[in-house]
C-alpha positions as CSV (number, residue, x, y, z in Angstrom):
1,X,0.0,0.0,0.0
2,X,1.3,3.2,-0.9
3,X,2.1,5.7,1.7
4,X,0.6,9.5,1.8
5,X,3.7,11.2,0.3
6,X,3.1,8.5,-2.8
7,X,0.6,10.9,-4.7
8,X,3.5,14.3,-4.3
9,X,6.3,11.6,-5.6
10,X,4.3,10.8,-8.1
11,X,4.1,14.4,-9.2
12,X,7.4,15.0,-8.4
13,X,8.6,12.3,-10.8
14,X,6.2,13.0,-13.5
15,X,7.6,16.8,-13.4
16,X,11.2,15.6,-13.6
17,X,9.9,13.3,-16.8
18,X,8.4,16.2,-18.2
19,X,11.4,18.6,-17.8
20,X,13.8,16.0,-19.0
21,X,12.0,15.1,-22.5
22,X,11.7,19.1,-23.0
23,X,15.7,19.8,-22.0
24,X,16.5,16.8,-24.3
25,X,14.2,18.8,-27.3
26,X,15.4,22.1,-26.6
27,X,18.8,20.0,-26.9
28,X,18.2,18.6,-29.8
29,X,16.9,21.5,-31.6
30,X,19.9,23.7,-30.2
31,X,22.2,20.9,-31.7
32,X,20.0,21.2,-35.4
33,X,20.1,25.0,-35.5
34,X,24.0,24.6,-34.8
35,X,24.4,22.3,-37.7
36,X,22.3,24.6,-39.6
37,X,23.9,27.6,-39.0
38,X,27.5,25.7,-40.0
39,X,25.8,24.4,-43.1
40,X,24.8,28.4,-43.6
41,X,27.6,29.6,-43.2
42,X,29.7,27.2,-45.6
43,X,27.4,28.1,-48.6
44,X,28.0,31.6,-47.7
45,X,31.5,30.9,-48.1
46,X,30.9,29.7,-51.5
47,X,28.5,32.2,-52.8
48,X,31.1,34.6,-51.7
49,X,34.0,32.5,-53.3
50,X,31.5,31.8,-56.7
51,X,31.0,35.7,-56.8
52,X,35.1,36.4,-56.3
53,X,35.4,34.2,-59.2
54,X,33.3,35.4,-61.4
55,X,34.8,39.1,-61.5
56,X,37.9,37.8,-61.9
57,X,37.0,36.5,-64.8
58,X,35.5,39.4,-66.2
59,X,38.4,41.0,-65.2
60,X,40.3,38.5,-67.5
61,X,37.7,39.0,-70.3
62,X,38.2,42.5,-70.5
63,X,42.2,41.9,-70.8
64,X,41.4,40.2,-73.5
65,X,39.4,42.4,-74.8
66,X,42.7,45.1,-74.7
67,X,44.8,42.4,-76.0
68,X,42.9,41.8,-79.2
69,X,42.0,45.4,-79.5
70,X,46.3,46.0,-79.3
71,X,46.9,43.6,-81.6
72,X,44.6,45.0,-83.6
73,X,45.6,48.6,-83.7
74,X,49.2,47.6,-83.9
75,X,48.7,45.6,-87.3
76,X,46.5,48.7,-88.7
77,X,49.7,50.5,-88.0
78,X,52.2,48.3,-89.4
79,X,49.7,48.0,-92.3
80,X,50.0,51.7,-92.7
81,X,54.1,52.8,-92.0
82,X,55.6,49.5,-92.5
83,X,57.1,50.3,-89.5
84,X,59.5,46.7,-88.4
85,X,59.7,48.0,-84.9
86,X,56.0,47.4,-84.4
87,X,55.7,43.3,-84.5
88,X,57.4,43.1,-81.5
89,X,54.2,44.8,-80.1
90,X,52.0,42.7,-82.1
91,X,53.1,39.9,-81.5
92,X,53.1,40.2,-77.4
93,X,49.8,41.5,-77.5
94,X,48.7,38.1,-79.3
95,X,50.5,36.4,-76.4
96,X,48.7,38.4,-73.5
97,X,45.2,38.0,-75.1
98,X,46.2,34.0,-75.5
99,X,47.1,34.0,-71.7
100,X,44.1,35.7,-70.3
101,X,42.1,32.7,-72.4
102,X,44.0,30.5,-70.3
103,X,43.7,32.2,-66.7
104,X,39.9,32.6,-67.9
105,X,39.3,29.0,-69.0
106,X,41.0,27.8,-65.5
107,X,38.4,30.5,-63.4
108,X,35.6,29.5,-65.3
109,X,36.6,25.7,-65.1
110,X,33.5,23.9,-63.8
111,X,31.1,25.8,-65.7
112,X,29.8,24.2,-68.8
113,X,28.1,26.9,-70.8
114,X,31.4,29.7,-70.3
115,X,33.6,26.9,-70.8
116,X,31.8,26.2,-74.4
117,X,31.8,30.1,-74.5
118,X,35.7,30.9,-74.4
119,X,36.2,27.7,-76.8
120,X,34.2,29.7,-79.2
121,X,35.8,32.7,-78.1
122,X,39.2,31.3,-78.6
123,X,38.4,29.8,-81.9
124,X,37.2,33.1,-83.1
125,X,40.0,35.0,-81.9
126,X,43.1,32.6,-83.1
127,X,41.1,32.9,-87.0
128,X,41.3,36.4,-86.4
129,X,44.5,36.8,-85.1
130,X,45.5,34.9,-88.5
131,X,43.4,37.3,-90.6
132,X,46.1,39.9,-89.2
133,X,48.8,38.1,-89.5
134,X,48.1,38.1,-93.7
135,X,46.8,41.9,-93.5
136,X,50.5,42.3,-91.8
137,X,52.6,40.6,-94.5
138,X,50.7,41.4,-97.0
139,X,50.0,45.2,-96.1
140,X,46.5,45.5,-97.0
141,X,43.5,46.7,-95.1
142,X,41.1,44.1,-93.7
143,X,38.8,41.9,-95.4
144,X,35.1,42.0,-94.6
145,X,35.5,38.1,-93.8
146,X,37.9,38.7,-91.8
147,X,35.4,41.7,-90.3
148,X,32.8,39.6,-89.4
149,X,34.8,36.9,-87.5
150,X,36.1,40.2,-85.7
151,X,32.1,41.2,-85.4
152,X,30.9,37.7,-84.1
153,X,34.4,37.7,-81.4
154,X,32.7,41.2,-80.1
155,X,29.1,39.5,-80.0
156,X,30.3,36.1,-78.6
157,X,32.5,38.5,-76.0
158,X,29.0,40.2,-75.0
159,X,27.2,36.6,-74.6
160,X,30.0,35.7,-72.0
161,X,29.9,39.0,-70.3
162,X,25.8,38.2,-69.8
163,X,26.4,34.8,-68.5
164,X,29.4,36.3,-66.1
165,X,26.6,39.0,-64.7
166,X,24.4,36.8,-64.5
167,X,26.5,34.1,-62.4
168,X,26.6,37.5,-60.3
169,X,23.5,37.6,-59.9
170,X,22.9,34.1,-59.4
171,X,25.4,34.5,-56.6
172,X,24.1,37.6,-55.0
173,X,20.9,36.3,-54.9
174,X,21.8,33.4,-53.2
175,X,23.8,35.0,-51.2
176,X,21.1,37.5,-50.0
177,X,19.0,34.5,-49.2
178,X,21.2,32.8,-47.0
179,X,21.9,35.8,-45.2
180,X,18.0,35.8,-44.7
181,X,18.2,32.5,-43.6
182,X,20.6,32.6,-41.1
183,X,19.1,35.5,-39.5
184,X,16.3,33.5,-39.0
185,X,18.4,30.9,-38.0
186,X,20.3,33.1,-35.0
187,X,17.3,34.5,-34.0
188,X,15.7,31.2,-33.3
189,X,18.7,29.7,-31.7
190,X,18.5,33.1,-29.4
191,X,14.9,32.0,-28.6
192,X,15.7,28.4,-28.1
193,X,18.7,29.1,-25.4
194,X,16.2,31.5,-23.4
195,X,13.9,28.7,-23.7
196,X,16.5,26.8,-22.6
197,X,17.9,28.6,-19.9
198,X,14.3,29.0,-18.2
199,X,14.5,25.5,-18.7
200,X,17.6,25.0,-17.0
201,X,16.3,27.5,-14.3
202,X,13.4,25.5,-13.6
203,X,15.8,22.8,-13.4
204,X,17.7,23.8,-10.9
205,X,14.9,25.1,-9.0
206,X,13.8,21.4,-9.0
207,X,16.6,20.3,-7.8
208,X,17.4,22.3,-5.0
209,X,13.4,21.6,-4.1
210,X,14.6,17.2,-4.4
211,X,18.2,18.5,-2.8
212,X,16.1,20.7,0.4
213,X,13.8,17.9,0.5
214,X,16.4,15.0,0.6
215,X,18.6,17.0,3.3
216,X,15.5,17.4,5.5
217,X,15.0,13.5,5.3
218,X,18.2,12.8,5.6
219,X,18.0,15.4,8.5
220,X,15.1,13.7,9.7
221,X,16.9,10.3,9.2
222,X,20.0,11.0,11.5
223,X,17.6,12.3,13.9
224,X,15.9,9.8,14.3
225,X,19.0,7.4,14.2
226,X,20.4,9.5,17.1
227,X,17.2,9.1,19.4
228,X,17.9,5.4,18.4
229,X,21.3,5.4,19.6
230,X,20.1,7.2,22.6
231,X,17.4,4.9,23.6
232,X,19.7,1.9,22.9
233,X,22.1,3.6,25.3
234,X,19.6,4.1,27.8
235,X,17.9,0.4,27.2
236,X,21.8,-0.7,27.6
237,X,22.6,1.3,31.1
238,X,19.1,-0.1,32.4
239,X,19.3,-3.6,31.0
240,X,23.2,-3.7,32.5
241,X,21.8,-2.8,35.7
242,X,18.8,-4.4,36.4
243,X,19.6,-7.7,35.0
244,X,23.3,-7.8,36.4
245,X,21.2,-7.1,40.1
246,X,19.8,-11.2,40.1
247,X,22.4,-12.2,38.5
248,X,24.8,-11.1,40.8
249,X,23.0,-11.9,44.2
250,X,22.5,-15.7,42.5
251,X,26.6,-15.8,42.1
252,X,27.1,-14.5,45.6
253,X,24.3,-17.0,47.1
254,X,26.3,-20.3,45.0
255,X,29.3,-19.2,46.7
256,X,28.0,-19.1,50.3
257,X,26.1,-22.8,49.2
258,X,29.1,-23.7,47.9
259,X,30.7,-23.3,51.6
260,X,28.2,-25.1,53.7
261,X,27.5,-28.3,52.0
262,X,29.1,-30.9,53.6
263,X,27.9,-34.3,51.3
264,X,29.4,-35.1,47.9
265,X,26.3,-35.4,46.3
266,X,25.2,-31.7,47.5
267,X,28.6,-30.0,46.7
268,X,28.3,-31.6,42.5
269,X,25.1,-30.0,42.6
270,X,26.0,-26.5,43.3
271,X,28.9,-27.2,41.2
272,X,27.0,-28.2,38.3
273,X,24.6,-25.0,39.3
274,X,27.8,-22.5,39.1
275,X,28.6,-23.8,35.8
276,X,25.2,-23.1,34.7
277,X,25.3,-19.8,36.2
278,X,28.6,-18.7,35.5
279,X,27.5,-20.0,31.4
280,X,24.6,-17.7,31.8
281,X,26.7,-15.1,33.4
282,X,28.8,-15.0,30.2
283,X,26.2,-15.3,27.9
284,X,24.9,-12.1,29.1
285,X,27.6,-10.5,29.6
286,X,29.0,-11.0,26.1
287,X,25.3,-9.7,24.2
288,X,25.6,-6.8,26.0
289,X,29.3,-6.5,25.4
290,X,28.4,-7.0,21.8
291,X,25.2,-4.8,21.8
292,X,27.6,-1.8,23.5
293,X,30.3,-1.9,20.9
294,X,27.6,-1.8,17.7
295,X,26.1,0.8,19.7
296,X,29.4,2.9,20.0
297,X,29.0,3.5,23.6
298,X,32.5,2.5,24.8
299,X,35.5,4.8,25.2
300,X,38.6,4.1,25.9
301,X,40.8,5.0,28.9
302,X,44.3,4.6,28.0
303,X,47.1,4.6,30.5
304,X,50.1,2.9,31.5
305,X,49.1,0.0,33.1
306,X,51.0,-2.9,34.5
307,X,50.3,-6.4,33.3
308,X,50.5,-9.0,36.2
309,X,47.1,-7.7,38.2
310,X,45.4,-8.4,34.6
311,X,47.2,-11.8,34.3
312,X,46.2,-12.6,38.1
313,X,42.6,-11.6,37.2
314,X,42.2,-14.0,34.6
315,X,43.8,-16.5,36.7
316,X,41.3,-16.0,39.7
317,X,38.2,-16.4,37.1
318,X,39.4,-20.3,36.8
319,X,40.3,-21.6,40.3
320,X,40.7,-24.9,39.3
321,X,44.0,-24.3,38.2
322,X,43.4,-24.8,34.4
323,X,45.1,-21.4,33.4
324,X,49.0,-21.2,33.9
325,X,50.1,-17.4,34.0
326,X,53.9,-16.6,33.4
327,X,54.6,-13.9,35.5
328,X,55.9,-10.4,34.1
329,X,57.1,-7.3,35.1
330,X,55.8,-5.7,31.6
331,X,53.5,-2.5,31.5
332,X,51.3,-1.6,28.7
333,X,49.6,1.6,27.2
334,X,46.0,0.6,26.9
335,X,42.9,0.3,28.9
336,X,43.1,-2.1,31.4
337,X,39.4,-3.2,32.0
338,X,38.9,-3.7,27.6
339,X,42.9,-5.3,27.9
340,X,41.6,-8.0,30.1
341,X,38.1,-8.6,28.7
342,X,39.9,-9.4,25.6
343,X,42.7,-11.3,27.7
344,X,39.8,-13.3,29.2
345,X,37.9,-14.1,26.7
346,X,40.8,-15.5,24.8
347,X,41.6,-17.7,27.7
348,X,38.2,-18.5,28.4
349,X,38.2,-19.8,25.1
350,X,41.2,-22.0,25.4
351,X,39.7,-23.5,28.4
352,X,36.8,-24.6,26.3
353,X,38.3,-25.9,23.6
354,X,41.7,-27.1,24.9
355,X,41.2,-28.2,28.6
356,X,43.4,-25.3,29.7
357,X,45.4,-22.0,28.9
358,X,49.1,-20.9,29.1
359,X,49.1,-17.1,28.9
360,X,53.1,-15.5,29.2
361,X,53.7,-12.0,27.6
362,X,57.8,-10.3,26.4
363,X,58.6,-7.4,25.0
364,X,59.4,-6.8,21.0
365,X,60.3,-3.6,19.2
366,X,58.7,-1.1,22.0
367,X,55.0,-3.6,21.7
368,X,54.3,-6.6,24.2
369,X,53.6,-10.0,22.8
370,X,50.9,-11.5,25.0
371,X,50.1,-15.2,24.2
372,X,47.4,-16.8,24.8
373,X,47.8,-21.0,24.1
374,X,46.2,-24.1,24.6
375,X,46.7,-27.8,23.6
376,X,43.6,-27.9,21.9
377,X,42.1,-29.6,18.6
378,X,43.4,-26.2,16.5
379,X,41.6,-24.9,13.4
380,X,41.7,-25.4,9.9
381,X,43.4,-22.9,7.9
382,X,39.8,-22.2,6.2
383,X,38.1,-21.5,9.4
384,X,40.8,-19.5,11.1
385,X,39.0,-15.8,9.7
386,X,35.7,-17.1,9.7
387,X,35.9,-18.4,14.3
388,X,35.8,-14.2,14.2
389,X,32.1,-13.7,12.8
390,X,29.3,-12.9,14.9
391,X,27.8,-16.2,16.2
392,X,29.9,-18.8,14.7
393,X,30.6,-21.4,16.2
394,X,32.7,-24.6,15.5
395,X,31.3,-27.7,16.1
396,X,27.3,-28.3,16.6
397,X,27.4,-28.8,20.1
398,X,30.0,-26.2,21.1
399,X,28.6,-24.1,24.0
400,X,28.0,-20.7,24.2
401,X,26.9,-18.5,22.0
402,X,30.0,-17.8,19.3
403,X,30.5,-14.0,20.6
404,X,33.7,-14.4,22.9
405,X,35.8,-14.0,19.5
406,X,34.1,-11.3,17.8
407,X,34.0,-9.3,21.2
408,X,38.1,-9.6,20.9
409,X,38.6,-8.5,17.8
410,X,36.0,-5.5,18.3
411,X,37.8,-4.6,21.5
412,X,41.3,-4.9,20.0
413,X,40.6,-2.7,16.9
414,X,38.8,-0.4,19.1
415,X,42.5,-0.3,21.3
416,X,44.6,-0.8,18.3
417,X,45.8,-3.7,19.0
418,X,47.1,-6.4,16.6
419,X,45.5,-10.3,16.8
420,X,47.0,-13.0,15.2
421,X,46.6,-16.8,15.3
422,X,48.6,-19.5,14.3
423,X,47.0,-23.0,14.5
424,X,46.6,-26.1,13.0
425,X,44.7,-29.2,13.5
426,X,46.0,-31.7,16.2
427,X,48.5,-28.8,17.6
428,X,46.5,-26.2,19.5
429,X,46.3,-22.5,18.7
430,X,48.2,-19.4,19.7
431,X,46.2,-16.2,20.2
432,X,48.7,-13.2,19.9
433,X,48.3,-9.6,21.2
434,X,50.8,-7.4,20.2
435,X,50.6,-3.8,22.7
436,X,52.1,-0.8,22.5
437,X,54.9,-0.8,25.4
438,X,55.2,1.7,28.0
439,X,57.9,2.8,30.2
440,X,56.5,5.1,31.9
441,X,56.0,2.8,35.0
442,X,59.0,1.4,37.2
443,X,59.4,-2.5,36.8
444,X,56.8,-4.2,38.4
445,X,57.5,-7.2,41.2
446,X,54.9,-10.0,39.9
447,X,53.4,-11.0,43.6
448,X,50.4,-13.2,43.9
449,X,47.6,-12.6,46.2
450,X,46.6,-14.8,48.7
451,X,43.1,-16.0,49.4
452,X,43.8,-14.2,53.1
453,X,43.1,-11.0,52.3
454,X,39.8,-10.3,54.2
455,X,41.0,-11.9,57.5
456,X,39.9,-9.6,60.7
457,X,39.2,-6.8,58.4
458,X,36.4,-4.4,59.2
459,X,34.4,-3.8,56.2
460,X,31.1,-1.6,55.3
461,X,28.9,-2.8,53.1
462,X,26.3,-1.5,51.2
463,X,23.1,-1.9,48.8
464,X,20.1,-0.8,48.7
465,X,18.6,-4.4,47.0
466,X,18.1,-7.0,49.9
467,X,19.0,-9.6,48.3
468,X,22.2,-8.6,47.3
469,X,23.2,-7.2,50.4
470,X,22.6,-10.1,52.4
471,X,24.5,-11.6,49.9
472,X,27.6,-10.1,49.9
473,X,27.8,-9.6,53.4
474,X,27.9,-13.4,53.2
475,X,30.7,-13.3,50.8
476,X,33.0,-10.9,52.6
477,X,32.4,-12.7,56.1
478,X,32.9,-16.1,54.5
479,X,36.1,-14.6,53.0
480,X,36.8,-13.8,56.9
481,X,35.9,-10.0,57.1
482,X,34.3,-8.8,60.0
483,X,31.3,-7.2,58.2
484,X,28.0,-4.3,58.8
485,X,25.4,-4.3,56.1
486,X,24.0,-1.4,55.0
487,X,20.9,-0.4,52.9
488,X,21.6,3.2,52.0
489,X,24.0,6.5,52.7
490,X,22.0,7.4,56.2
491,X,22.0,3.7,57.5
492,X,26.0,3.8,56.8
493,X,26.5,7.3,58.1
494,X,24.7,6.3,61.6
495,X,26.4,2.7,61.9
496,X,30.0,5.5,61.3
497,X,28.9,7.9,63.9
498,X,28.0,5.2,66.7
499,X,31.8,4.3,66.8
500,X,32.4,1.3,63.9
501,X,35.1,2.2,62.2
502,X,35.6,0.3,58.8
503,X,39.0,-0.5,57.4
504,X,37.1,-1.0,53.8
505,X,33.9,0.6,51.9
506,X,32.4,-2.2,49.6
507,X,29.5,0.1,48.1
508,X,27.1,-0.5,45.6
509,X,27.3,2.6,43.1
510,X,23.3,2.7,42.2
511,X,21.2,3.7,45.3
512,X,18.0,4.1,45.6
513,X,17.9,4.5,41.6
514,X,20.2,7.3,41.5
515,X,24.1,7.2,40.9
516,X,24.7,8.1,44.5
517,X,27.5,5.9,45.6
518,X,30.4,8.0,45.2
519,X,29.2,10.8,47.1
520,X,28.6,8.5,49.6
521,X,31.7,6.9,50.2
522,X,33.2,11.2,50.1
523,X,31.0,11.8,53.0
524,X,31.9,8.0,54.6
525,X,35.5,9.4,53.9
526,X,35.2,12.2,55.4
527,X,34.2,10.8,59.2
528,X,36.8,8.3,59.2
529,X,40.6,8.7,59.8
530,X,42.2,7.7,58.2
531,X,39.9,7.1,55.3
532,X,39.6,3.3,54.0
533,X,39.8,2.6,50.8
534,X,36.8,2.1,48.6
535,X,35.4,-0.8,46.2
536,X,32.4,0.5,44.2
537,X,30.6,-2.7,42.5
538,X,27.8,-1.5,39.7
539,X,25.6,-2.9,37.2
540,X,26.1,0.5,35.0
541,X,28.6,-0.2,32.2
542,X,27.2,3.3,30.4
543,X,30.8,5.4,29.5
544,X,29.6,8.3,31.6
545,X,29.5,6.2,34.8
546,X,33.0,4.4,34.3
547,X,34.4,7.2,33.5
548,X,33.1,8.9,36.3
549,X,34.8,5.7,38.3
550,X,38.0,6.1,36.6
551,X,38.0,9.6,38.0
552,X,37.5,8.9,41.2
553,X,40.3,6.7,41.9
554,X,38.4,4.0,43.5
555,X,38.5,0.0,42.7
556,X,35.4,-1.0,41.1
557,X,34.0,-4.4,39.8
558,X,31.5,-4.7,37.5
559,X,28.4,-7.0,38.9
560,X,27.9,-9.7,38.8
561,X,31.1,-10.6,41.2
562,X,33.3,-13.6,42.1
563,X,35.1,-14.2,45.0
564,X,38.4,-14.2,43.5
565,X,38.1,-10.9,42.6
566,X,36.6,-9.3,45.1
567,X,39.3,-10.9,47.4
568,X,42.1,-9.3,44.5
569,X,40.4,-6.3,44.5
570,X,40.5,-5.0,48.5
571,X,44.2,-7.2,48.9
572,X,45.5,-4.5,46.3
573,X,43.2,-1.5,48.2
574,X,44.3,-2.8,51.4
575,X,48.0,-3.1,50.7
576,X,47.8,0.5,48.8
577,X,46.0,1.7,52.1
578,X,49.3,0.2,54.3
579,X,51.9,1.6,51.8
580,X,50.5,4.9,52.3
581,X,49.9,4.3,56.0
């Protein structure tokens, strides 16, 4: 069914038909005038050339005219003194009237009836010119034969004269006419161009009518692709939030299960449950990974950053010892949350596919080499471009959902950095980042963090969801912290102010629906001395709100949580806290 702008494009296009057929006549008619004119203006040339012609040989008939009328008055003379010196004469003026035959025979050459004519002429002149040349020897006056051929010459002279003038004529006349013509001729071409111009007017006109009417679409088009983008964002920042929320009290709840089972039977089953969730988990995590980098919502925050507490992170996400990390003193210049998103997925997908993952890292030319390699079933040469693609998976029952790949490369062309593989079936597969290098940062112990972290340490909790409160408090006193819950900035402030003071904040950044989180742990801050460090744990992966974490200095972790690294995370906040101490 047509839409209600159908009938006006209709028009529109039936207009642009119209005005094309008439600029392609006006065209058309331009281009026939043109050739007109040009075939005007050549017989012009010719009736101008026809007209030259003829005068000059009327100019050549009169010559010989004089010629024959010298001859002829020099043999009367001769005739009468028998003066010798006179032949000379006589004889050069037969010569000149003989070459202006020629030159007029050549001008005229073309023409029939004055060709026939100067044969004639020339007949007639050569009998008379022998007629004088027997008055001359024999010194007597003309005969009247030899009169009359003179008498039919002068006639036959006359006739060629008529036919010259009226070649003239001919030629004038035609000449006139042309001229007539192409007057007419300019004049309509004058018409046709200002037909032609108001044609081209009305052309552009059009145009710029399409050209106002396609920018305010495409206007209207970007528009509406921005509110798209914004709504996505904002769809995004919710859907990160409120679906991270269960997500991350269900991990927290497994892990306190997962302490106080006590049959075999029991602890499989919460086992088997983690792997579930922890599959779920990253599921989620990587569609809205994905959906975040199609949307363009992620920034980069590059600094110099040390390697090893990214290594040791992607060693606490597998505790059963599948991932062997090589430590390094290396520092990078990248962002170190994308850096190990892309470091863990790569491993992640090692683990799948090859039981387990080495990961080492050395420097070459001012870049770090981090390798990622497993023992694996490898990939075929022909599949090593396409394990990239959105979705693709190899092998029909391979598990998840075929993002963890595309996610890296996003990621690394989004932090310019370099992947490569090298593979092949039956010897594994190599995963290679290369980094740019930094030395901005002094050489870097490796150290790894013991699971004693949280021992006798006073932490504050808080969040404002029940659930997950309960459930982390669980966490940080199974992972031995002495621990108050909190539901909001007032309940934490009051627990302060009656005399607990915490060594740690562990705060949930979205309270009560607003970002409030880090103005609570200032004020928490500020009654406490010295201050504790800070955790911030969120659901919101929106730029505004990690950058607003990266500016704050704080540790944060991005929810849903494991153990591992929230026991990383305060060891490092803690230690910092000591050092500074």
């Amino acid at each position: 069914m047509a839409g209600p702008d159908a009938p006006q494009a209709n028009r529109a296009l039936g207009a642009e038909t119209i005005l094309s057929i008439a600029l392609a006549a006006v065209s058309l008619l331009v281009i026939s005038m043109g050739g007109l004119l040009w075939s005007g203006e050549r017989q012009q040339r010719y009736e101008a050339e026809v007209v030259a012609r003829v005068r000059a040989a009327r100019t050549e008939l009169a010559l010989v005219s004089q010629a024959q009328h010298d001859a002829e008055s020099i043999g009367a003379r001769f005739a009468a003194t028998g003066d010798a010196a006179l032949m000379g004469d006589y004889e050069a003026a037969k010569a000149a009237a003989r070459n202006h035959f020629e030159r007029l025979a050549r001008i005229v050459d073309g023409d029939a009836e004055a060709t026939a004519l100067i044969s004639n002429l020339v007949r007639l002149l050569e009998q008379r010119f022998e007629a004088l040349d027997a008055e001359t020897a024999a010194r007597t006056p003309g005969r009247r034969s030899a009169l009359s051929v003179y008498t039919v010459f002068r006639e036959q002279s006359a006739a060629l004269y008529t036919l010259l003038n009226g070649r003239i004529d001919e030629a004038r006349n035609a000449e006139n006419q042309t001229r007539v013509q192409l007057s007419i001729l300019a004049v309509t071409l004058a018409a046709l161009a200002l037909i032609g111009s108001g044609l081209a007017i009305l052309a552009l006109r059009r145009e710029r009518q399409q050209w106002r009417l396609a920018h305010a679409a495409a206007e209207d088009a970007r528009a509406k692709a921005a509110a798209s983008d914004i709504a996505k964002t904002r769809f995004l920042a919710v859907a990160s939030h409120d679906m991270r929320q269960p997500l991350h009290a269900l991990t927290l709840y497994l892990t306190a299960l997962e302490r106080r089972v006590e049959t075999e039977e029991a602890r499989d089953i919460v086992a088997k449950m983690d792997r579930a969730v922890q599959s779920m988990i990253g599921m989620f995590a990587s569609l809205l990974d994905l959906a975040r980098l199609q949307a363009g919502v992620i920034t980069p925050d590059i600094v110099d950053a040390p390697l090893q507490p990214i290594f040791d992170s992607v060693a606490a996400q597998h505790p059963d010892g599948k991932v062997d990390v090589t430590p390094t003193p290396l520092a990078v210049h990248s962002d170190p949350q994308l850096l190990e998103r892309v470091i863990s997925n790569l491993v992640a997908n090692a683990v799948k596919h090859g039981g387990s993952a080495r990961v080492q890292a050395h420097a070459e030319n001012r870049h770090v080499i981090v390798t990622v390699a497993d023992e694996g079933p490898g990939i075929a040469p022909e599949d090593q471009e396409r394990i990239f693609n959105e979705f693709e998976r190899l092998g029909a029952k391979s598990e998840g959902l075929g993002l963890g790949l595309t996610i890296v490369r996003r990621v690394a062309e989004l932090l310019n950095i370099e992947v490569t593989l090298e593979s092949a079936l039956g010897r594994g597969s190599r995963f290679m980042l290369r980094i740019p290098l930094t030395t901005a940062l002094a050489v870097i112990k490796p150290q790894r963090i013991g699971n004693d972290a949280l021992d006798g340490v006073r932490v504050l909790a808080m969040d404002d969801d029940a659930l997950a409160r309960e459930a982390i408090a669980g966490l940080l006193g199974d992972l031995g912290a002495e621990v108050r819950a909190c539901a909001d900035g007032e309940e934490a402030e009051a627990v302060v102010q009656q005399g607990y003071k915490p060594q740690l904040l562990v705060l949930d950044l979205r309270i009560d629906g607003e970002l409030r989180g880090l103005d609570i742990a200032t004020r928490l801050r500020a009654l406490l001395s010295p201050a504790p460090p800070v955790i911030m744990i969120t659901g919101d992966t929106e730029q505004q709100t990690l950058e607003a974490l990266r500016a704050s200095g704080h540790a944060w972790l991005i929810k849903p949580i494991n153990p591992a690294n929230l026991s990383s995370a305060a060891a490092v906040q803690l230690g910092a806290a000591q050092a500074q101490a």
